[in-house]
C-alpha atoms as an extended CHARMM CRD file, in Angstrom:
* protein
*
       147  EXT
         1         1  UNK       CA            -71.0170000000      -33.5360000000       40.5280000000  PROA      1               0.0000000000
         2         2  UNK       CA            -69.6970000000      -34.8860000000       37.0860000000  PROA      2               0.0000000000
         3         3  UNK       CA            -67.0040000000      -36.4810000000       38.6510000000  PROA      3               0.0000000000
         4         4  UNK       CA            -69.6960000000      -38.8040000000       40.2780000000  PROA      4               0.0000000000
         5         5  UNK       CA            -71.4350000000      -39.5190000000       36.9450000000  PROA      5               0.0000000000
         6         6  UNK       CA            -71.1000000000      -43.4120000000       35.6840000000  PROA      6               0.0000000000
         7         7  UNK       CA            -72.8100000000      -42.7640000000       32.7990000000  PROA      7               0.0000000000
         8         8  UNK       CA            -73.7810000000      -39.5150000000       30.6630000000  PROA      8               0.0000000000
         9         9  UNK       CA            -77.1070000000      -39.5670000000       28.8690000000  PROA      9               0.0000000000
        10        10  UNK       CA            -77.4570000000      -36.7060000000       25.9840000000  PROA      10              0.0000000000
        11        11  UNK       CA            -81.2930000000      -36.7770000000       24.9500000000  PROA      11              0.0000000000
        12        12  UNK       CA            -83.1630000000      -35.3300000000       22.0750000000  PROA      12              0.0000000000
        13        13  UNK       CA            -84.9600000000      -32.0390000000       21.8980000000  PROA      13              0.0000000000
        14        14  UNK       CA            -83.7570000000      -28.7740000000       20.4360000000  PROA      14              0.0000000000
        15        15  UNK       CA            -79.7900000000      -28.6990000000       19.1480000000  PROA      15              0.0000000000
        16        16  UNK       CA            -79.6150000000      -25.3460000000       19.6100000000  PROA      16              0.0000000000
        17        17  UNK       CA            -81.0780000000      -24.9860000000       22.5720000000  PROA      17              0.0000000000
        18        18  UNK       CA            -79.3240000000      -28.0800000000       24.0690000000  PROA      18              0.0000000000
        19        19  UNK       CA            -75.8460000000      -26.0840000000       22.8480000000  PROA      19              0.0000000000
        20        20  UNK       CA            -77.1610000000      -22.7030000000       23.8840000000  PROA      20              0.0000000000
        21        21  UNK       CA            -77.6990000000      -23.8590000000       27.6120000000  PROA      21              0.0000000000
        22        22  UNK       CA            -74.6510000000      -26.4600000000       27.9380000000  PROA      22              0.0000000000
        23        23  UNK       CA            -72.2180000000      -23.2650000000       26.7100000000  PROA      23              0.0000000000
        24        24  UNK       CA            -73.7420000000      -21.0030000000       28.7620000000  PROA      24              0.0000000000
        25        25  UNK       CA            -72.9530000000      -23.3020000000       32.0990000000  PROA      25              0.0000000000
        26        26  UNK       CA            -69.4430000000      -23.8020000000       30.9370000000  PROA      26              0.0000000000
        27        27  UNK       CA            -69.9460000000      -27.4710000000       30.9170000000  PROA      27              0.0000000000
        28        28  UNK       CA            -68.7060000000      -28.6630000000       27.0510000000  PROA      28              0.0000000000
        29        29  UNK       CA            -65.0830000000      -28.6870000000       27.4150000000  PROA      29              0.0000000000
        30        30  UNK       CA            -65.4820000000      -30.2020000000       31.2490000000  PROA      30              0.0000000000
        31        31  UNK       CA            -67.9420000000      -32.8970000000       29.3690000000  PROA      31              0.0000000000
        32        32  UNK       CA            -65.7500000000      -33.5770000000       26.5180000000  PROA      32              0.0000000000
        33        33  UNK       CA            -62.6710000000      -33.9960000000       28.7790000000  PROA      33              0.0000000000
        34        34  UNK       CA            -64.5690000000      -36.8280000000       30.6200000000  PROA      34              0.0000000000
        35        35  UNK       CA            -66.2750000000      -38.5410000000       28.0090000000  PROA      35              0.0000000000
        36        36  UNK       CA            -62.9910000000      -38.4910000000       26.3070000000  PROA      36              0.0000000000
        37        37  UNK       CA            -61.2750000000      -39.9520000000       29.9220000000  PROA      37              0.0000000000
        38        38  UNK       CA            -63.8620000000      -42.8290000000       29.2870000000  PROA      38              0.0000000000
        39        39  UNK       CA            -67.1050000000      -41.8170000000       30.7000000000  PROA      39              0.0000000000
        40        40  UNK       CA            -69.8550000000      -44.0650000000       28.9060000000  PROA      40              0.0000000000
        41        41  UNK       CA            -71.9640000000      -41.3980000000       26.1080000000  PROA      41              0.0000000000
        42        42  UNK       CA            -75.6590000000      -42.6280000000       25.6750000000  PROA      42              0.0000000000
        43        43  UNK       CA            -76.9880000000      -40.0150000000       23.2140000000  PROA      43              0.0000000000
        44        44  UNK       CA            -80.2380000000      -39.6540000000       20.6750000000  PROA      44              0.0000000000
        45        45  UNK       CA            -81.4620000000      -37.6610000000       18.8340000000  PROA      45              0.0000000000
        46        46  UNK       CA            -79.9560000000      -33.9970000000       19.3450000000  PROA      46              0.0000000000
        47        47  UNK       CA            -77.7950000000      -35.1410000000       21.8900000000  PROA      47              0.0000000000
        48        48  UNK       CA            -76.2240000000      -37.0360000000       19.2410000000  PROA      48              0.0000000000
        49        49  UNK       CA            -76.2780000000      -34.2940000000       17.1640000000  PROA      49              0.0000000000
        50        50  UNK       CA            -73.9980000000      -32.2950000000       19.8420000000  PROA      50              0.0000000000
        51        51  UNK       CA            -71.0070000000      -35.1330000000       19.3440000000  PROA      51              0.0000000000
        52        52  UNK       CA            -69.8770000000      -33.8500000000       16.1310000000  PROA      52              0.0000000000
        53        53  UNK       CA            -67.5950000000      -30.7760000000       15.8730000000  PROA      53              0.0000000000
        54        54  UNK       CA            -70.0610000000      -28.3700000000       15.7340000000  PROA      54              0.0000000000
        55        55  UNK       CA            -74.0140000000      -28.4880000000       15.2360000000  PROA      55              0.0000000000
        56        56  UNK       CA            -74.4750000000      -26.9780000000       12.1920000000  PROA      56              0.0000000000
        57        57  UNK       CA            -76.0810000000      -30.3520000000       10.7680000000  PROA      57              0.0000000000
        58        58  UNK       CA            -78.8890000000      -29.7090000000       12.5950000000  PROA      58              0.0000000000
        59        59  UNK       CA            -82.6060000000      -30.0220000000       11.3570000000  PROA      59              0.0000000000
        60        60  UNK       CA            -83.7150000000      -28.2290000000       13.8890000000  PROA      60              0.0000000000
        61        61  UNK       CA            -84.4440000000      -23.9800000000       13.6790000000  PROA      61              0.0000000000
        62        62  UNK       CA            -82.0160000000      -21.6890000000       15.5550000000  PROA      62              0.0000000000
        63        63  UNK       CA            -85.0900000000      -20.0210000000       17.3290000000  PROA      63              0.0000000000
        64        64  UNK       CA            -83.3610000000      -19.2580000000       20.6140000000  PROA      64              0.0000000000
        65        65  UNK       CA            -80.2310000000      -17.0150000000       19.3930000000  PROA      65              0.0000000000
        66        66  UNK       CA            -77.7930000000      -19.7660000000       19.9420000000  PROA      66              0.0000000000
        67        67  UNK       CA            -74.4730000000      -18.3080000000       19.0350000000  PROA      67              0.0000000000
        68        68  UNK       CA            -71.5920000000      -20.7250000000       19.6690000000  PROA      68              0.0000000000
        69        69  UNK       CA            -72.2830000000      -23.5840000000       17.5070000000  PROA      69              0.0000000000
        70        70  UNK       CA            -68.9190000000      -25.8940000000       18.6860000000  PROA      70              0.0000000000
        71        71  UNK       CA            -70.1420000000      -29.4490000000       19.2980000000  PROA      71              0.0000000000
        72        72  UNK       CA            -68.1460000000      -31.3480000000       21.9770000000  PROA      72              0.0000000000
        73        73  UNK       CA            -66.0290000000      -32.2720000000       18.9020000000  PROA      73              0.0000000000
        74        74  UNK       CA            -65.6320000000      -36.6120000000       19.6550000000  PROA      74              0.0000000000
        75        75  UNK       CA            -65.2950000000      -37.4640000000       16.5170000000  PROA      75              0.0000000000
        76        76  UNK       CA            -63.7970000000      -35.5580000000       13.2050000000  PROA      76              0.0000000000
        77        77  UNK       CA            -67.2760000000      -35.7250000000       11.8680000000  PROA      77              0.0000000000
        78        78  UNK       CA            -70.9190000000      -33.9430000000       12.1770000000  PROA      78              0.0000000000
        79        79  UNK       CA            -74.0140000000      -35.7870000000       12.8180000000  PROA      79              0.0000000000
        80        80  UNK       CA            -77.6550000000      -35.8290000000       11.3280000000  PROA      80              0.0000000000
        81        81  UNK       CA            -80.4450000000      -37.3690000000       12.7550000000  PROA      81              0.0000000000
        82        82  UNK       CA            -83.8010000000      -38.9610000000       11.7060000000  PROA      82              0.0000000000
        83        83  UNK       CA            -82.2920000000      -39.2340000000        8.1990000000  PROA      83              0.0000000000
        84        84  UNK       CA            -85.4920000000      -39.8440000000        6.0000000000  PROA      84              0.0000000000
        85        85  UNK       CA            -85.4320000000      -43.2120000000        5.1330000000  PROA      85              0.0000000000
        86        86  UNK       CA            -88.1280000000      -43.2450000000        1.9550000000  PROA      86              0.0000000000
        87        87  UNK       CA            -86.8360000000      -42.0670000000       -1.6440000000  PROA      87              0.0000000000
        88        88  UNK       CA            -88.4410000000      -39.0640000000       -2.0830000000  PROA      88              0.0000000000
        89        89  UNK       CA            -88.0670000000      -35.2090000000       -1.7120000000  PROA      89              0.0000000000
        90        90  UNK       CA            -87.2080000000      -34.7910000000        2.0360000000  PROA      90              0.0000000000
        91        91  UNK       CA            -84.4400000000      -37.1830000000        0.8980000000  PROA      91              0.0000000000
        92        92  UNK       CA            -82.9170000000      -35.5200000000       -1.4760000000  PROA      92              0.0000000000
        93        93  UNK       CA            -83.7360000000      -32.0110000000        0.1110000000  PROA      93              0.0000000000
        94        94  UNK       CA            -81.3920000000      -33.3750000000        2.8170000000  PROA      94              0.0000000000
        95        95  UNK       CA            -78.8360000000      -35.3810000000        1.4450000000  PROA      95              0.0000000000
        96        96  UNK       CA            -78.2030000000      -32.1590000000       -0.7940000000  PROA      96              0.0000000000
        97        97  UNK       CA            -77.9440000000      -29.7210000000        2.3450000000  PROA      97              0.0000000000
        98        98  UNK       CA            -75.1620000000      -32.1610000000        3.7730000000  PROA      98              0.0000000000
        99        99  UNK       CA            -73.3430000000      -32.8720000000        0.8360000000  PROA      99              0.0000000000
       100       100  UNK       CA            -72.7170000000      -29.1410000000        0.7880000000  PROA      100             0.0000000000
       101       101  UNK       CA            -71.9490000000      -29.1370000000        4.6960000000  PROA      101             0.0000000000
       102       102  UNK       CA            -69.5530000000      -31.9010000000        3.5660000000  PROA      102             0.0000000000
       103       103  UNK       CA            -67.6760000000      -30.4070000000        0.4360000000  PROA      103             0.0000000000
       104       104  UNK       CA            -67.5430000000      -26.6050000000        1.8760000000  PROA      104             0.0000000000
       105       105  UNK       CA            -66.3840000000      -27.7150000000        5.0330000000  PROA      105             0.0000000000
       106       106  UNK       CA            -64.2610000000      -30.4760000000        4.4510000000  PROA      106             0.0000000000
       107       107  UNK       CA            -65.6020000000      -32.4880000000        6.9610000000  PROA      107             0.0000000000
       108       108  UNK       CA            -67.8120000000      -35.8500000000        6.7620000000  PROA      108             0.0000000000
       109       109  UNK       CA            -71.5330000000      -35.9920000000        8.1860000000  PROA      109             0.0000000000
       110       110  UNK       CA            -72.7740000000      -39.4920000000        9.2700000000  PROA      110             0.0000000000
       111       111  UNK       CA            -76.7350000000      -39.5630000000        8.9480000000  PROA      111             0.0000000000
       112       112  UNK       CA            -78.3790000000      -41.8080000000       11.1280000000  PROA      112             0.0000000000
       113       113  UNK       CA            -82.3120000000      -42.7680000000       10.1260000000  PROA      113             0.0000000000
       114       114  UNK       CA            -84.5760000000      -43.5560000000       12.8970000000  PROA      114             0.0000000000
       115       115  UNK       CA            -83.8540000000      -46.8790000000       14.4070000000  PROA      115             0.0000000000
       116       116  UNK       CA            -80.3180000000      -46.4220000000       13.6650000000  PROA      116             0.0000000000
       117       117  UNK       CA            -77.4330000000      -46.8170000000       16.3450000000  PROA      117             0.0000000000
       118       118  UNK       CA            -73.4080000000      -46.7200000000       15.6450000000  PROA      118             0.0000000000
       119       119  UNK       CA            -70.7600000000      -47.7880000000       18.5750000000  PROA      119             0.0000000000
       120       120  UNK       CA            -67.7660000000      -45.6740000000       19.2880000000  PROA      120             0.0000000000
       121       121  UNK       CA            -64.6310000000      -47.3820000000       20.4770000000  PROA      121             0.0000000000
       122       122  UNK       CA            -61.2480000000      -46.4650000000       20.3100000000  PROA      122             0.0000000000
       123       123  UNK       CA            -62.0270000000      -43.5480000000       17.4290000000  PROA      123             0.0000000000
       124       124  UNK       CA            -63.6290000000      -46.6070000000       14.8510000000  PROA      124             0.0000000000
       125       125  UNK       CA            -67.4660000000      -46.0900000000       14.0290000000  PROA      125             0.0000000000
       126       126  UNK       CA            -69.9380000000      -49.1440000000       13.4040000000  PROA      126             0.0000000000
       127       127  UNK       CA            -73.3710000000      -49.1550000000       12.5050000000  PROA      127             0.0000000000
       128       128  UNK       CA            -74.5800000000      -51.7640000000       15.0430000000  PROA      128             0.0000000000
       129       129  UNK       CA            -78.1830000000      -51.5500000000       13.8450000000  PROA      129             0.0000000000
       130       130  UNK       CA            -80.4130000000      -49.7380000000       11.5360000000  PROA      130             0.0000000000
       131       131  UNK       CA            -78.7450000000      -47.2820000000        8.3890000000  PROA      131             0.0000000000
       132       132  UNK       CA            -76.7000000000      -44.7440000000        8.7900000000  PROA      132             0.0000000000
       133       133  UNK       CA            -75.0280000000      -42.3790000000        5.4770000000  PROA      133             0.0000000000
       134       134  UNK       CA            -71.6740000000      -41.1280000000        5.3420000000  PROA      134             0.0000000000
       135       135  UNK       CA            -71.3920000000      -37.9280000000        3.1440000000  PROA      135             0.0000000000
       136       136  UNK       CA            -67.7450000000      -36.8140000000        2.2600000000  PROA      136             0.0000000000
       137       137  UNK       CA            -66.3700000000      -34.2680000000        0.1330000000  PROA      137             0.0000000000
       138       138  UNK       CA            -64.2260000000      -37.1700000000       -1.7590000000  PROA      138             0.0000000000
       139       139  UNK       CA            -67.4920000000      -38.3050000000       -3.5350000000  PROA      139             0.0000000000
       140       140  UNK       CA            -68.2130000000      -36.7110000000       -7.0190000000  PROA      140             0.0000000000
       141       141  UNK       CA            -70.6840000000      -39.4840000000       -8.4970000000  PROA      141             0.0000000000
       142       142  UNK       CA            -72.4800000000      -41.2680000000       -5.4220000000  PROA      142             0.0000000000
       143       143  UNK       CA            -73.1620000000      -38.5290000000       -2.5460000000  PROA      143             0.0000000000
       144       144  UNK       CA            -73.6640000000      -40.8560000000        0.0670000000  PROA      144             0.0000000000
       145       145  UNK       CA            -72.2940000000      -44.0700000000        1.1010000000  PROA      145             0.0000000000
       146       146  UNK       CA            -73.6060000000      -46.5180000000        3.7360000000  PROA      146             0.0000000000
       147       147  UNK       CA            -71.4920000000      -47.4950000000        6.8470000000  PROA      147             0.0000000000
């Protein structure tokens, strides 16, 4: 059936639970391959969450035993979602918990707030609309920089 599919739509919902159930039915690598091959990726929330190369960025709990946290690995980065856009404790709560992410796994995190959307094409990322953070383990001062 997926080599029918025009279009694949990722939603939101649980990461881990999303993860759990798409490793379970063998379908990441098969997914990957054809999003890869050029099969259009609509994703939000979780789903987007999924894209990076593994899930670990997460804000959702692990409450269903999910065990295999590989994302479907389309870009050399993690994701975050609903980034808190207000100054404030969440904030820094957050940007904290990726800038480690970032620095002990040598790997970037783009943060997306709500509202925000970024366009994929040809391996180059733009913010098309909204904010979205990068954090990177090459920052010492500024832990965050915008796209």
């Amino acid at each position: 059936m997926l080599d029918r599919a025009a279009l694949l739509y990722l939603p939101g919902g649980n990461t881990y639970l999303a993860a759990k159930r798409l490793h379970a039915a063998g379908l990441v690598d098969d997914l990957r391959e054809r999003i890869l091959g050029g099969l259009p990726l609509v994703a939000f929330s979780a789903g987007t969450v999924l894209c990076g190369m593994d899930i670990l960025t997460s804000n959702d709990p692990n409450d269903c035993g999910c065990s295999d946290f590989a994302g479907f690995g389309l870009l050399p980065v993690n994701f975050n979602v609903h980034y808190p856009a207000a100054e404030g404790e969440e904030r820094q709560e957050r940007a904290a918990r990726l800038r480690a992410y970032a620095l002990e796994q040598h790997r970037s995190v783009l943060a997306l707030e709500d509202g925000a959307y970024i366009l994929v094409e040809g391996g180059s990322v733009k913010a098309i609309r909204g904010l979205v953070y990068r954090f990177d383990r090459h920052y010492k001062d500024d832990y965050h920089d915008k796209l």
